[in-house]
N, C-alpha and C positions, 0 to 999 in steps of 0.2 A: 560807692558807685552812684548813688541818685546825686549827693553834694555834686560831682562829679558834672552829670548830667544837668544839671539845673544850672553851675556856672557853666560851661558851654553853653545854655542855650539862651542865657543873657546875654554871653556876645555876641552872637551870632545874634541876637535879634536888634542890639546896638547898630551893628553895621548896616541890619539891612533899612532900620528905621535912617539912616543918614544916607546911604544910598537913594533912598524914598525921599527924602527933603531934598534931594538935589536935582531931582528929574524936572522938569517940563510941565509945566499943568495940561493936564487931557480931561475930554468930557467925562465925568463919571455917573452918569444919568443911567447909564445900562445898567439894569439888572438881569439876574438869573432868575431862571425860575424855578420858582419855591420847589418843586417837584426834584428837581435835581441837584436840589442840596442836603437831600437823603445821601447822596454818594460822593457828596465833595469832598471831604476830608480824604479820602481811598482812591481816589481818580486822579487822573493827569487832563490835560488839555494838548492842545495839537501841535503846540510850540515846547513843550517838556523836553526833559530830556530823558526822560526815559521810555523805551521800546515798549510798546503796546499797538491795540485793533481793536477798534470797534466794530459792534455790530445792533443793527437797531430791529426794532421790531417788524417792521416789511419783511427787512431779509430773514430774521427766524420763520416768518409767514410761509414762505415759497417753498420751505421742506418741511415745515411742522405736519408732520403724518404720524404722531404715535411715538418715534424714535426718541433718546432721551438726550439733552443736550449737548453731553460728549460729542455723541455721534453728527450733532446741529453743527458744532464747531471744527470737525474734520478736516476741513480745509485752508483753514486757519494757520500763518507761519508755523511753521516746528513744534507743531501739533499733530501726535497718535494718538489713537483709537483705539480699543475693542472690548469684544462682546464676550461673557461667556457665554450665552444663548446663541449666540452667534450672528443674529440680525440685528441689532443696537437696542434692543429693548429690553430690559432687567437691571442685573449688573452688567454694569459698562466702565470702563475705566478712561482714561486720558493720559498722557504722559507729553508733558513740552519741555524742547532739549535734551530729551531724554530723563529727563526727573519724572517720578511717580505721582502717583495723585495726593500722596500723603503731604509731598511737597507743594502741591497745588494749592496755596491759600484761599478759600471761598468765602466773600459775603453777600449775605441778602439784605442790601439798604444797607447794608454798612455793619450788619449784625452777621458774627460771623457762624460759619455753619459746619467747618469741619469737625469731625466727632472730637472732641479735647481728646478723648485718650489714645485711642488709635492713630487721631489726626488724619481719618481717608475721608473721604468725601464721598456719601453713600444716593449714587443720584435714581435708585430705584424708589426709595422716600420721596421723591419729587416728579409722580408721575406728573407728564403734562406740564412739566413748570414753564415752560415757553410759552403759552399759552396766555401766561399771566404775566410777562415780562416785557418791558419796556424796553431795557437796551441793557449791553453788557459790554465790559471792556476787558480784554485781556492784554495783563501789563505780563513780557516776561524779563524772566530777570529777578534780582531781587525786587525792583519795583520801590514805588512808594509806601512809607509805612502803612499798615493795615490796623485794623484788630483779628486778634487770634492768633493762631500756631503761625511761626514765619514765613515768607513767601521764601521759597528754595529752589525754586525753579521759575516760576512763574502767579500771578497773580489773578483771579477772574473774581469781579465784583458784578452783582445782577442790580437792577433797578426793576422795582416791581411795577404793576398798571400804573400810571397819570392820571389821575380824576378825569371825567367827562364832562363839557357842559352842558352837552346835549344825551337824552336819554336813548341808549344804543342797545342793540340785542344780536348774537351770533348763536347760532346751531351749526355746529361740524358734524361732519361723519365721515371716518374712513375707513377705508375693509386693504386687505393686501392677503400677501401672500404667508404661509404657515398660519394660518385662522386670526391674522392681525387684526384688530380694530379698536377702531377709537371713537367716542362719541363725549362730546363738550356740548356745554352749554354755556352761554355768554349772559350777562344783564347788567343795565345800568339805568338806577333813575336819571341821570342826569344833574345838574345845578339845580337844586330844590331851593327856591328863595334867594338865588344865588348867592345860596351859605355852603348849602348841604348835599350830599352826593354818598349813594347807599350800591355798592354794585358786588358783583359775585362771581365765580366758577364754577361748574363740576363738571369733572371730567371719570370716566372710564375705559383704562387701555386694558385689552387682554390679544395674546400673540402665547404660541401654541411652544414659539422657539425654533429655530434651526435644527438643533439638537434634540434629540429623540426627546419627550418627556419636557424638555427642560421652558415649561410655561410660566408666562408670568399676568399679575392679576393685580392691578393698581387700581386703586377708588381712591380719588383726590378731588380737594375743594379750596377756594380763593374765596374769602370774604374779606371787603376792606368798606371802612365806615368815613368818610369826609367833613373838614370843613376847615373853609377860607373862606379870605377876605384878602385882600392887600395885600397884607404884610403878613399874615396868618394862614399858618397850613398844618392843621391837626390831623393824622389817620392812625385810625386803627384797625388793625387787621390782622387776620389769621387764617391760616394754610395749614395744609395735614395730610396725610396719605396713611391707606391703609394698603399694604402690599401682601402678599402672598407666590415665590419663588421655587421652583423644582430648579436645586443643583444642579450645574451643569460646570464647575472649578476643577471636577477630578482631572481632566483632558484624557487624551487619548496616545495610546502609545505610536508608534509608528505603525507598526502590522494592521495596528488596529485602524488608522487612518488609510492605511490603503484600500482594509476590506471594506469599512464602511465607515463615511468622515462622520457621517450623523448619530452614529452610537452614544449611550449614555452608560457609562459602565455602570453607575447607581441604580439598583433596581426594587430597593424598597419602594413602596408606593408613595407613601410621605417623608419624602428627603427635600424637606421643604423647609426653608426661610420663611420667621410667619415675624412681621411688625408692624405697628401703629406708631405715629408720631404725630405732632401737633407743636403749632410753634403760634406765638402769641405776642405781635409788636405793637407800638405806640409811640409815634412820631411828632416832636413837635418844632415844627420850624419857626421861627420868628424874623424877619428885617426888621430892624429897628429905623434904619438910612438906609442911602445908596449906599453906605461906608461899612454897617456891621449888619451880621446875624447870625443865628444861633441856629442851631440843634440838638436835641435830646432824642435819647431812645432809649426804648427799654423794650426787653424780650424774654421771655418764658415759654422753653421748649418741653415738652413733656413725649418720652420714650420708651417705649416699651416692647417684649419681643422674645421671638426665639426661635431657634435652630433646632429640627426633629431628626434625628439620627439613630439608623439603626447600626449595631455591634457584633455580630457573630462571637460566640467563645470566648469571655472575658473575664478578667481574672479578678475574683472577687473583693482585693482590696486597692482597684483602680475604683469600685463603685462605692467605699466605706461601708465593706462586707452586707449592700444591700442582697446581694445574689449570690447565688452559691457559684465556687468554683467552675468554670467551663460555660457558664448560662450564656445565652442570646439575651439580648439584652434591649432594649430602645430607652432613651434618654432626650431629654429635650432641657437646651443651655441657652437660659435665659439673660435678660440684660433690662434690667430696669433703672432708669434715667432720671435728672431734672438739668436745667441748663438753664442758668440765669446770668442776664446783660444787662450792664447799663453803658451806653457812649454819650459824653456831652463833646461838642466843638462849637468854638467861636468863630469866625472869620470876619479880617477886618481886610479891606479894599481900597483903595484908591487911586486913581491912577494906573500904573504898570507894576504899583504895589499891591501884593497880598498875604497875607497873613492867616495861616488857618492853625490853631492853639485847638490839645482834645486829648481826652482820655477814653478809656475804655478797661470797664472792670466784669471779670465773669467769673460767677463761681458752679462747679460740677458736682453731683456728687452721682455714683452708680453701683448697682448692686450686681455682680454675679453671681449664679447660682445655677446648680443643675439638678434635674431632679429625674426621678426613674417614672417612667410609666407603663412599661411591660417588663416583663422578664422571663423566660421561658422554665427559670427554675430560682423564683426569689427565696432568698433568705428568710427563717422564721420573725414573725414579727413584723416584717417587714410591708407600709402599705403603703399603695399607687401614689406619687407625685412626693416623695422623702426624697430631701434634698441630700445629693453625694459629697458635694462641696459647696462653700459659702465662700463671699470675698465682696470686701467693697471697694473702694476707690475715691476718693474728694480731689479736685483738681481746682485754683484758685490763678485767674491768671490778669494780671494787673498790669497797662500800658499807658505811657501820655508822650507826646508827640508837638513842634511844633514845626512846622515848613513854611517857608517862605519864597515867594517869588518876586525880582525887583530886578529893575534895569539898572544894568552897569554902566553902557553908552546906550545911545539909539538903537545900537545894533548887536547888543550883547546883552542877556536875560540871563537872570543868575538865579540859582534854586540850591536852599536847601534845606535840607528834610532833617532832626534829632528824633529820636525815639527812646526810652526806656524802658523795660519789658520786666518785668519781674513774674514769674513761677514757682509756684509750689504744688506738691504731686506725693499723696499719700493712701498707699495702700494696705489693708490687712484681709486676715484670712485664707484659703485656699484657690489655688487656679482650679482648671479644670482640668489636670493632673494629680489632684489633688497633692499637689509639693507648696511648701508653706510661702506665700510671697507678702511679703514686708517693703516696703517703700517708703521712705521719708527723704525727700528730693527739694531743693531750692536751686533756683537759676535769677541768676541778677543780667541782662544782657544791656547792652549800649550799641544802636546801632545808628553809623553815621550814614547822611548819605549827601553826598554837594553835587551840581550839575550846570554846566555852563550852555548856554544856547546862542549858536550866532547868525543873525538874518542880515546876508549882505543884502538881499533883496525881497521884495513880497514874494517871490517864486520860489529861494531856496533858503533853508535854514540847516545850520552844521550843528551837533551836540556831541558835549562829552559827559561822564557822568560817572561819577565811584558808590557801589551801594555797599556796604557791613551787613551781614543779617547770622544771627546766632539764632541755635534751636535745639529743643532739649530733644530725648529719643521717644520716642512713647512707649506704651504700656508692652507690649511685644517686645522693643528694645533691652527694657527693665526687667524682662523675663529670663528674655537671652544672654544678661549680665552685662550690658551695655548700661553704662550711667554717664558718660563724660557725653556733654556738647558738640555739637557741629555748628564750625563758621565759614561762611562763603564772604570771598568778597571779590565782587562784581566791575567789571568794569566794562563800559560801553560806548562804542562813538560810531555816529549817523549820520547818514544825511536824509534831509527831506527836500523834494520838490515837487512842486503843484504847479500848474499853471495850462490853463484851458481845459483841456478834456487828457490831460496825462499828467496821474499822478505816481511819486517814484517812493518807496522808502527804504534804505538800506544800510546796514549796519552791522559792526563788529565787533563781538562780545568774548571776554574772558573771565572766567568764572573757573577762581582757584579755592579749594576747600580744604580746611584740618579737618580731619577724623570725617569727611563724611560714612554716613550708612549707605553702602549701594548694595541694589538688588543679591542674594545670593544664588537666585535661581529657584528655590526652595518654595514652597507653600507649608504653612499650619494647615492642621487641621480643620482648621474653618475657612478655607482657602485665603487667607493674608500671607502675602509674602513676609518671608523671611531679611531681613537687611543684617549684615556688616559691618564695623569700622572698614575703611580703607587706607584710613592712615591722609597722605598727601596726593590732592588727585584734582583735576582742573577741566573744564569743559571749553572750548575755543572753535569758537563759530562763526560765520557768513550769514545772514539771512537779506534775503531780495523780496518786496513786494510791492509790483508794479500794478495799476490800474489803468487800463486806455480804452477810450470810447472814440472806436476807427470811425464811425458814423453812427447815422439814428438807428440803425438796423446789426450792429454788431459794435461790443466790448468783451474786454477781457479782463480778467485779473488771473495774476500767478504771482507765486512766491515759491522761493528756493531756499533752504538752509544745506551749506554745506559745514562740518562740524568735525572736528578731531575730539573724546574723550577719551583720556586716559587716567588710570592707575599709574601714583610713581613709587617705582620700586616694590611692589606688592607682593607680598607674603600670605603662604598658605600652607594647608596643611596635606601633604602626601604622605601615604605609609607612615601614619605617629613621625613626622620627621617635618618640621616649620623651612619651606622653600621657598626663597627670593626669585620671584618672576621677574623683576624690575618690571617694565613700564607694560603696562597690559589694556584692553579695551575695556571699558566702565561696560558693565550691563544693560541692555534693551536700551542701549542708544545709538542708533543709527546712523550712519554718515551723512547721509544724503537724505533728505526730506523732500517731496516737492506735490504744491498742489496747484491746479489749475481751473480754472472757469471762464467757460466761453460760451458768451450771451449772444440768442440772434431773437431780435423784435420783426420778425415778418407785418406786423399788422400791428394794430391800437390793440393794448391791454393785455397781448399775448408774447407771452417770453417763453423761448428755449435754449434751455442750458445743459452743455457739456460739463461734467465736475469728472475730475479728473486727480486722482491721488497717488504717489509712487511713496514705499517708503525701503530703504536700501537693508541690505541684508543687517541684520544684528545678532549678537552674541545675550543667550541666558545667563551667563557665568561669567567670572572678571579672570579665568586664566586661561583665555583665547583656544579652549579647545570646538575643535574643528564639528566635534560631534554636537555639540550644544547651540550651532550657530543657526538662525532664521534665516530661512531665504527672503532674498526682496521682494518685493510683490508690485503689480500696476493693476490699480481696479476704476472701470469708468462709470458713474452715473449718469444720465439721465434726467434733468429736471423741465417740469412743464407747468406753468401756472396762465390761467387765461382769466378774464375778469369782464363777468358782463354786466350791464349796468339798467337795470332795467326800469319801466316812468312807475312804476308804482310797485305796491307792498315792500320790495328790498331795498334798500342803498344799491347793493350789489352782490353776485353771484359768482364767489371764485373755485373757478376747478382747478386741484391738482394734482399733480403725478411724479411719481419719481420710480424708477426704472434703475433698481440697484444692478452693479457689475453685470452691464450691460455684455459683456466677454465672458461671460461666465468663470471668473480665472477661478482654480483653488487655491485660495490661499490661508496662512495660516499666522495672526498677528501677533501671539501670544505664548507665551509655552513656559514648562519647568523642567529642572533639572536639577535631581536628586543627588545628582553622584555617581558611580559605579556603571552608569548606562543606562540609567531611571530616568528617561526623557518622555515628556509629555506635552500636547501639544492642543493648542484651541481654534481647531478651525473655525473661519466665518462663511456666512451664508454665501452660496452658490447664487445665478441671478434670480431677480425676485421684484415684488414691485407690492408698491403702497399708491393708492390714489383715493381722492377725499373730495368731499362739496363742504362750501364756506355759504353760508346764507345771512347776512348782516341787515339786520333792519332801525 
């Protein structure tokens, strides 16, 4: 497979190098800036062909109140949400097209962040990361090649702070509703010699939850250390969160949602999520010309942590006979980490030529373990913190990639993307069932992706584009006796138009998969969903997202996905007996998506905004029963930001506010389903509000 890979990607870079000597001489004086080629290699530009949104650091401003970035990006094309707290603060999940967050590929600066084994994406770890972020792009789709676990659904890459040249300072604070707040603090020397630049964050979220009990308690911090010149741009930096979470995964039955949505069925005192994490980058950019430059990174994440759980009545060799027969029981299942990156890329430019060559190598390794720390009638011998099971895990995951971008005529832009993915995935010891789990796993993957772009005119430009993306299963998969691959392959055609104050983007996506894993409705024990094979199964979608600024005093933006997903020929199991459903609706994927935002500027500096989210009924389970189905839901925000600018002590003074489900609706985004009539359900907060002072000096 790499021989393989490697010739392909001499031809492919044959062609486009001839294509390039044929073009037109153009000025190549423009460069990029250093700062933002931390994320080129993982990014697309606005003439791509592939479906993606930006979003820049203003717009995270205007709701940054605490919430965690899922929730930031809500309204975002064929983007869901939610919360098991219920307000967007703790765990929070995301889902685009309906894919899970496991499928969500994340990186920060290009270092990727989903957990290797799991592959979720845990944004309780990142209180406040808005805060600290420059801009972000959501590619969905397969997307352009990444590092880490595949993009399956979609792709979100962050960009952390841009140095300062001037020395800047911010204090926030916001207070809201269920004992929410938040308090940050901002700093930045500024260009010290104009080499050097030394700046920081901490922040403090705590929010009480929606849900009875169900609080959460982030202490987070941003250090990044600078220096440039020219052509030179070194940072190092490191971010870290210390969390602290009361359960709120169990849901609630129906009965139980009528009598009272806010209940916490958990009523141990400490059924609490407790972790620390810390991540460690080092970035170094180089131009060399206007023609080439480099990137290196290196990253070291360090994790640790664990889950307090109490047990009623437990059978003494589920705990490796620490407790007698029948005992209560409390346990705490730990997870100790290391995560180490390195990414180099090259990019060479010139002209309507580009060239971005790069690899990216990570190795995992993690310990599980659980251990007793009460028990109402321990076993002889037996003392406080004896571990019941042991298990490790090593994860090694190796990628190199080369894309190209070059013009075909004037008015046809050609892309394409090689990647090779190599995986290995080995585990021994005990789960936390204590049944013996063994794993030794290799994945060789080739993923292609080519994309044509046509601009009849500077207003509109057409794309077509085919992505390949294979992905092994993770650790949960591996449990459930899922070992074989999932491949998607993607295909997508747009249009783009811009031109004055109306911009349009719209596009058609088909996204056909072997053996995906989809949702089974199901949760573990530690509230991770359950996933599936499904065998042959395809997602085909509509997405609309139009921008227009009617005047100085009112714009809009909405976007619409309309979407068919289905199961083909799906089989399942009724009464011991394997039944052919044929074509059936894929899990927690929605027909209809739709978000909208309507901006009115009454005055200088002051904006009000309508947000405005609808997401259409969906199915927890993939054999279309009726009981298992979510209703659709319409929920409105509220958002207010005013900015005053005053002649001395501040730059300026921003108030804001946001006014969640201003209609109070009930609604419910989230739920499981067991089987048998074991349906559970996670309501979101009823109306509520967040509002905060920005004081920038």
């Amino acid at each position: 497979m790499k021989n393989i890979f490697l010739f392909i990607t001499l031809i492919v870079l044959s062609v486009c190098a001839n294509a390039q000597q044929n073009q037109v001489k153009q000025d190549s004086t423009k460069t990029e800036k250093l700062d933002e080629v931390l994320v080129k290699a993982v990014r697309v530009d606005a003439d791509s062909p592939i479906t993606h949104s930006n979003v820049s650091k203003e717009q995270l401003e205007k709701r940054n109140l605490g919430q965690d970035i899922p929730t930031l990006l809500n309204f975002l094309p064929s983007v869901v949400t939610t919360s098991d707290a219920g307000a967007g603060i703790g765990y929070t999940g995301i889902r685009v097209r309906g894919t899970d967050a496991t499928r969500v590929n994340v990186t920060i600066n290009g270092i990727p962040y989903n957990d290797p084994e799991s592959q979720g994406t845990f944004w309780v770890n990142l209180g406040d990361f808005a805060s600290s972020t420059q801009s972000l792009q959501l590619q969905r789709g397969v997307g352009s090649s990444t590092n880490g676990s595949g993009a399956f659904g979609a792709s979100l890459n962050m960009l952390t702070d841009a140095f300062s040249n001037v020395a800047t300072g911010e204090i926030s604070n916001s207070f809201g509703s269920y004992g929410t707040r938040k308090h940050t603090v901002k700093l930045s020397t500024g260009l010290l010699n104009d080499h050097f630049e030394i700046s920081g964050r901490f922040s403090k979220i705590d929010s009480d939850g929606y849900i009875d009990r169900a609080f959460t308690d982030l202490k987070s911090y941003f250090l990044q250390g600078v220096y440039k010149d020219d052509n030179t741009l070194i940072k190092a930096l490191t971010f870290g969160n210390v969390e602290q979470t009361y359960q709120a995964w169990y849901g609630l039955t129906a009965e139980e949602l009528k009598e009272d949505r806010r209940q916490n069925p958990y009523t141990y005192e400490n059924e609490t999520d407790n972790y620390w994490q810390d991540h460690y980058q080092l970035h170094w950019n180089e131009r060399f010309d206007n023609n080439w430059s480099t990137n290196l990174g290196l990253n070291y994440t360090k994790g640790k942590g664990y889950f307090e759980q109490y047990k009623p009545e437990e059978t003494a060799a589920d705990f490796n006979n620490l407790i007698e027969e029948n005992s209560d029981v409390i346990v705490r299942r730990w997870l100790d980490n290391n995560f180490y990156v390195v990414n180099a890329n090259v990019t060479y430019k010139e002209n309507a030529f580009e060239l971005i060559t790069g690899m990216s190598y990570s190795a995992y390794d993690g310990d599980h373990f659980g251990e007793v720390i009460w028990g109402s009638n321990l076993a002889a011998n037996t003392a406080i913190r004896d571990h019941y099971y042991d298990g490790d895990a090593t994860k090694k995951d190796f990628s190199v990639f080369s894309k190209a971008t070059f013009k075909l005529t004037d008015k046809i832009i050609g892309f394409v993307d090689l990647q090779g993915r190599f995986v290995s995935y080995k585990t021994a010891g005990l789960n936390s069932d204590r049944s013996e789990f063994i794993t030794d796993a290799n994945f060789d993957f080739f993923n292609p992706k080519v994309g044509f772009t046509y601009k009849p005119s500077q207003f509109n430009n057409y794309y077509v584009s085919y992505a390949r993306a294979n992905r092994e299963p993770n650790r949960d998969d591996f449990e459930n006796g899922t070992t074989d691959n999932e491949t998607l392959n993607d295909i997508e055609l747009g249009w783009r138009f811009n031109k004055n104050k109306v911009s349009v983007n719209t596009n058609v996506y088909y996204m056909y998969y072997k053996d995906q894993l989809v949702l089974t409705g199901e949760v573990d024990d530690v509230g991770s969903p359950i996933r599936a094979t499904s065998g042959k199964s395809y997602r085909l979608g509509l997405e609309l997202d139009a921008n227009i600024q009617f005047s100085k005093m009112f714009s809009t933006s909405t976007n619409i996905t309309l979407s068919s997903n289905k199961n083909k020929d799906f089989n399942t199991t009724i009464d011991n007996e394997v039944v052919n459903l044929g074509n059936t609706n894929i899990s927690f994927s929605p027909d209809l998506v739709i978000g909208n935002t309507l901006n009115f500027y009454p005055v200088n500096n002051l904006q009000l905004s309508l947000l405005s989210k609808f997401v259409g009924e969906q199915y927890m389970t993939n054999i279309d029963s009726e009981a298992s189905k979510l209703n659709d839901y319409f929920v409105n925000d509220i958002n207010v930001s005013y900015e005053i600018k005053p002649k001395n002590v501040f730059k300026s003074i921003v108030i804001t506010g946001l006014f969640n489900n201003v209609f109070n609706r009930k609604y419910v985004s989230n739920g499981a389903d067991y089987g048998w009539g074991y349906i559970y359900y996670y309501p979101q907060a009823t109306s509520n509000f967040l509002a905060g002072v920005t004081l920038k000096f």
